[in-house]
DOSE-593527 format. One record per residue (C-alpha): residue number from 1; residue in three letters; x, y, z. Coordinates in steps of 0.001 Angstrom, whole numbers. Example, Ala and Ser with C-alpha at 12.3 -4.5 7.8 and 13.67 -1.06 7.14 Angstrom:
2
<1 'ALA' <12300 -4500 7800>> <2 'SER' <13670 -1060 7140>> 
//
This chain:
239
<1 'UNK' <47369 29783 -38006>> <2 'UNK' <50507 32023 -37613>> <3 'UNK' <52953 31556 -40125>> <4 'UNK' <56740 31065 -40160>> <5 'UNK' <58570 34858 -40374>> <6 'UNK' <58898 35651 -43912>> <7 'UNK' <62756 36298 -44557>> <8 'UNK' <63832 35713 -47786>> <9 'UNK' <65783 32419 -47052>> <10 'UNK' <62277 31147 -45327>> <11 'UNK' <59916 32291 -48713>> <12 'UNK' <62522 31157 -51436>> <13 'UNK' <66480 29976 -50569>> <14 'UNK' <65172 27092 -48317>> <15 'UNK' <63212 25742 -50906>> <16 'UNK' <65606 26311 -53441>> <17 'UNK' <68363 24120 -51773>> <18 'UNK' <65858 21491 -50418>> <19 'UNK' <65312 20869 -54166>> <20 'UNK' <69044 21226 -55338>> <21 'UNK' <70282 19267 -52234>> <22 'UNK' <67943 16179 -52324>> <23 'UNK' <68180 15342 -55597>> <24 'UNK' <71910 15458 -55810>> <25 'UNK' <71189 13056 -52441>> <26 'UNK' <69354 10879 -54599>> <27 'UNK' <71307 10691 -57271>> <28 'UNK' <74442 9750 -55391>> <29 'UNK' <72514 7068 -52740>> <30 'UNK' <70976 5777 -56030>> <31 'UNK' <73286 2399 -55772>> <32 'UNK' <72585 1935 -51330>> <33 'UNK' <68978 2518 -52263>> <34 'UNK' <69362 -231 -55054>> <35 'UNK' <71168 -2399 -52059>> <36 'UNK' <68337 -1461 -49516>> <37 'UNK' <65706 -2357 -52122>> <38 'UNK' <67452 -5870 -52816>> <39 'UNK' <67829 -7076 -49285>> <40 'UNK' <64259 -5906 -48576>> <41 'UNK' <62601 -7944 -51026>> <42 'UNK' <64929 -10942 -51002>> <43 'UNK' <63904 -11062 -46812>> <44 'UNK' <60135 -10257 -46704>> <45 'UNK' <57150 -10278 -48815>> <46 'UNK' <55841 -7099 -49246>> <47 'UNK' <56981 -3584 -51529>> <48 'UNK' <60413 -2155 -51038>> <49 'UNK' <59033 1334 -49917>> <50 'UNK' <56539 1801 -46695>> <51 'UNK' <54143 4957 -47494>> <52 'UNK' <51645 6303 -45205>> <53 'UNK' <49725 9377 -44992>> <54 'UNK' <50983 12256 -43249>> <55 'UNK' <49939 15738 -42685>> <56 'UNK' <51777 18213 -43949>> <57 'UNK' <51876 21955 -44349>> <58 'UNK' <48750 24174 -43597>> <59 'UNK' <47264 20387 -42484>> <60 'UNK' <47645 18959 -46132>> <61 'UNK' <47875 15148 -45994>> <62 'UNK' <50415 14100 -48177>> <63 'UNK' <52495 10132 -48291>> <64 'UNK' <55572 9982 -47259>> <65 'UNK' <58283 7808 -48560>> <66 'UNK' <60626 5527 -46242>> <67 'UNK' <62220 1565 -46781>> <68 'UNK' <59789 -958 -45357>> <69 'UNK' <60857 -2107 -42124>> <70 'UNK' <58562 -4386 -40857>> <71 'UNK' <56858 -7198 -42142>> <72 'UNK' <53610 -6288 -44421>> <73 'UNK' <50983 -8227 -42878>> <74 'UNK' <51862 -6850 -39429>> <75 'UNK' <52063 -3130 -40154>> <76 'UNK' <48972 -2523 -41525>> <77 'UNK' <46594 -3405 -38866>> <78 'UNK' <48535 -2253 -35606>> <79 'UNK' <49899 11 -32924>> <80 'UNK' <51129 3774 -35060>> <81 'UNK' <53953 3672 -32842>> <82 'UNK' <56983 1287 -32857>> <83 'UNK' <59240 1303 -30154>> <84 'UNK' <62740 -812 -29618>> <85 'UNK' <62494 -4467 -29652>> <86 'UNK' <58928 -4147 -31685>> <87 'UNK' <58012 -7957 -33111>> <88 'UNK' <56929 -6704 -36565>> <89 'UNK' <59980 -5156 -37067>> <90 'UNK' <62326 -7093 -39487>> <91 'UNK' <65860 -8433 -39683>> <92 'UNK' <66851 -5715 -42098>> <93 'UNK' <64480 -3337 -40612>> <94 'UNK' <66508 -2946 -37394>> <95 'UNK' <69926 -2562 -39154>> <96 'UNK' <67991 16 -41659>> <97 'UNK' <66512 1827 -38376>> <98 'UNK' <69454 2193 -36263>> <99 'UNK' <71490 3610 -39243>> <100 'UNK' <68445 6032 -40152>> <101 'UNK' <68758 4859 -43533>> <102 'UNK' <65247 3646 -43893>> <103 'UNK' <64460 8050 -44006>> <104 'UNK' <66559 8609 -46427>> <105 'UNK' <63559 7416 -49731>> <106 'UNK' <61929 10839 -48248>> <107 'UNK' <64378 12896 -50154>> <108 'UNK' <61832 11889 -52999>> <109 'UNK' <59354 14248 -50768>> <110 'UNK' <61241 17166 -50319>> <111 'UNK' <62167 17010 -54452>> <112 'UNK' <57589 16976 -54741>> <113 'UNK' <58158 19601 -52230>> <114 'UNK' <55837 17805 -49676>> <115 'UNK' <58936 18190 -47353>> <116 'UNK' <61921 20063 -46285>> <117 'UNK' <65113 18792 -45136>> <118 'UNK' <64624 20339 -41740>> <119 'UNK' <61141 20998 -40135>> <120 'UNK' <59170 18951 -37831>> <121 'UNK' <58788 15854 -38522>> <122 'UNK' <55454 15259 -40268>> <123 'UNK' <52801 13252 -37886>> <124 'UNK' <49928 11257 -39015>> <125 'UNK' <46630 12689 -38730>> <126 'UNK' <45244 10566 -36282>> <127 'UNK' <47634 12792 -33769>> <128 'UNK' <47843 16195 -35704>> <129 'UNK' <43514 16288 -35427>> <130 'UNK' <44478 15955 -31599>> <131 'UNK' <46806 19377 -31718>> <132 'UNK' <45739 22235 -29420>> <133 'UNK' <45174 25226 -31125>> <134 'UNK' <48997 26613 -30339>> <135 'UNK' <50611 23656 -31318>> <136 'UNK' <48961 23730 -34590>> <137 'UNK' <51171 26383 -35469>> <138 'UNK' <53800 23784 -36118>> <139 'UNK' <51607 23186 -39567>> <140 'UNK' <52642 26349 -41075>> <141 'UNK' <55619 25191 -41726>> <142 'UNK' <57193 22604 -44541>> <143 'UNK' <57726 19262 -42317>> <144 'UNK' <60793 18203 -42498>> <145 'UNK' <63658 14596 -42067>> <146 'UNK' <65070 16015 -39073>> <147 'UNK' <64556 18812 -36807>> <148 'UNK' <65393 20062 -33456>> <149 'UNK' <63395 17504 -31757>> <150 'UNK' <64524 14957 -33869>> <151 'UNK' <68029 15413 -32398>> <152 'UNK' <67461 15254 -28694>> <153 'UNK' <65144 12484 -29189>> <154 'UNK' <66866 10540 -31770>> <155 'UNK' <66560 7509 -29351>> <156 'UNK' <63050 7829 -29392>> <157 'UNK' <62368 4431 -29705>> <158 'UNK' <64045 2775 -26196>> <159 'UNK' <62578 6136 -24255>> <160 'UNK' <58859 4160 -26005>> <161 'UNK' <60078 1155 -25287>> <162 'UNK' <60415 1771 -21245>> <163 'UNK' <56817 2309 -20955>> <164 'UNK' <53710 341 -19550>> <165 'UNK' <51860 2309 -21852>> <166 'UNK' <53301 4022 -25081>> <167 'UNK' <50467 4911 -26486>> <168 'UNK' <49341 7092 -23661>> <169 'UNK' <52818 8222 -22999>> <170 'UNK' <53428 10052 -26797>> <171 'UNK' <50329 11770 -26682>> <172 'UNK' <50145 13204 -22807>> <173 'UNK' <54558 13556 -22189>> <174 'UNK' <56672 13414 -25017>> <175 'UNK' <54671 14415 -28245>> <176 'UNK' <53609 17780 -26751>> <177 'UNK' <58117 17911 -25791>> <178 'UNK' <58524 17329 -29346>> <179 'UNK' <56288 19785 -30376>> <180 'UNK' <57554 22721 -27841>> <181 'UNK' <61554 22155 -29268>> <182 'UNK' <60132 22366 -32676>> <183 'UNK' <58098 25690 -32208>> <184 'UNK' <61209 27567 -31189>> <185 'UNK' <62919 26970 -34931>> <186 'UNK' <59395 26842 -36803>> <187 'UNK' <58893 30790 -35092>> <188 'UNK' <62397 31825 -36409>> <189 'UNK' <63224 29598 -40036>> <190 'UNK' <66837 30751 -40622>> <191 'UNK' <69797 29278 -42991>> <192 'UNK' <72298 29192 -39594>> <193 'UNK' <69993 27062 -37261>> <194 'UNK' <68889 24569 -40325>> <195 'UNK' <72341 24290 -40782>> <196 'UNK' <73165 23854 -36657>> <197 'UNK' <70194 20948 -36820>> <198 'UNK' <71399 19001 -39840>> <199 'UNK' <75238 19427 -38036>> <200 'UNK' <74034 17498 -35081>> <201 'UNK' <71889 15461 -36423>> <202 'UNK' <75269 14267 -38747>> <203 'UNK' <76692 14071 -35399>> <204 'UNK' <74338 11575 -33998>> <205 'UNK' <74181 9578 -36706>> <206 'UNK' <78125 8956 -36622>> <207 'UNK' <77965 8473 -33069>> <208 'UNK' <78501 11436 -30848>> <209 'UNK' <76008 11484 -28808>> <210 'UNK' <76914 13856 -26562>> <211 'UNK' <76838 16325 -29494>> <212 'UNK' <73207 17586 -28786>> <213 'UNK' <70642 18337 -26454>> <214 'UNK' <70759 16409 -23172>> <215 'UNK' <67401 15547 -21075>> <216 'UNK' <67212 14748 -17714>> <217 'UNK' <66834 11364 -16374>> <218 'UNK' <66172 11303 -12862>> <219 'UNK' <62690 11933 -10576>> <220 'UNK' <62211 15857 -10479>> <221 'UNK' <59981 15480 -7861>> <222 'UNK' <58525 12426 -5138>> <223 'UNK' <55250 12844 -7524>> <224 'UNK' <57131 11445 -10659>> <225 'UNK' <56472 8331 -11964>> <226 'UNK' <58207 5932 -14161>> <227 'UNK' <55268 6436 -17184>> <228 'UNK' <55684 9857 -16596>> <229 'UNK' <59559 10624 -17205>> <230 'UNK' <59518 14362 -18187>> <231 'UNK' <57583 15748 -15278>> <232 'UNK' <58640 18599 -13782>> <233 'UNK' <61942 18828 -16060>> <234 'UNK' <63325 21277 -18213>> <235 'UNK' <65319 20758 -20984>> <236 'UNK' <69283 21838 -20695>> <237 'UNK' <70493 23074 -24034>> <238 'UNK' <73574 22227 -25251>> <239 'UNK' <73363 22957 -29195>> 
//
């Protein structure tokens, strides 16, 4: 498996400020993540925190931390994917999704050093055993809360939600997308794009969407179809 280019920031600084920089985050969310934890349990049975195993780098499974956002009972025994509108999401869920805020307990992952603050975001084995052998490449690096990817498809969820079949749809259009934008940083770790990546993604998160990396959304071809939105397209880069 190739590995990520070995500059100094890549072997040592990015770790370094990972650690320093996530648990200062944690130390200053401490009172939201009390809130969170409160209006979890006081609106659904179940733990505060959702954890489910993840692979992570060189393949290493590893459980990753985020606020529960769907009802117990439901999320153990269905789809892996959740798209907008999703039943088993719950009232605080969606308000915890759509600020992002329900990512934030993985902080507690890059402090174990399971994750980085940017890298691709980790996927669960079920899909990563499914990786051809270039895109396995992508597991020589840290995963990560946001990444390249992460930004142009932060509204991941409604671009699932639009199709007949989602399942089919991540796996065959926009998982191998993901995978592509995330190659480019994983092949070229440096402390100016990590910095570009958490920028925009700040950007989205306050509303700009514009800020990032926009993907086209009309028929490339006559042999296009609506489960099949990405055919024929190329991505226009505007980071």
């Amino acid at each position: 498996m190739p590995t990520t280019p070995q500059t100094f920031y890549a072997r040592h600084a990015k770790r370094w400020l990972d650690f320093f920089f996530s648990a200062l985050g944690l130390i200053v969310l401490a009172p939201l993540f009390l809130i969170c934890s409160v209006l979890i349990k006081l609106t659904s049975a179940g733990p505060v925190f959702f954890r489910q195993t993840r692979s992570g780098i060189d393949g290493r499974p590893f459980r990753i931390f985020k606020f529960r956002t769907m009802f117990a009972a439901d999320r153990a025994s269905s789809s892996l994917l959740t798209a907008s509108g999703d039943s088993r999401i719950t009232s605080v869920g969606r308000w915890l999704r759509k600020s992002k805020i329900d990512e934030l307990p993985q902080l507690i992952n890059v402090v174990l050093g399971n994750m980085s603050l940017v890298g691709p975001r980790p996927e669960v084995p079920f899909y990563t055993d499914r990786y051809s052998s270039e895109q396995r490449e992508i597991l020589g690096v840290r995963p990560g809360i946001t990444s390249f990817a992460s930004v142009v498809f932060s509204d991941e969820e409604q671009v699932l939600a639009a199709q007949k079949d989602k399942e089919f749809f991540y796996v065959t259009q926009l998982m191998p997308y993901k995978i592509a934008l995330d190659l480019q940083h994983c092949r070229r770790v440096t402390l100016a794009a990590d910095l570009r990546i958490l920028l925009h993604t700040a950007l989205k998160l306050f509303g700009r969407r514009n800020a990032a990396v926009a993907i086209p959304t009309s028929p490339a071809n006559d042999d296009s179809s609506p489960d099949q939105p990405f055919s024929g397209y190329e991505l226009k880069q505007r980071i």
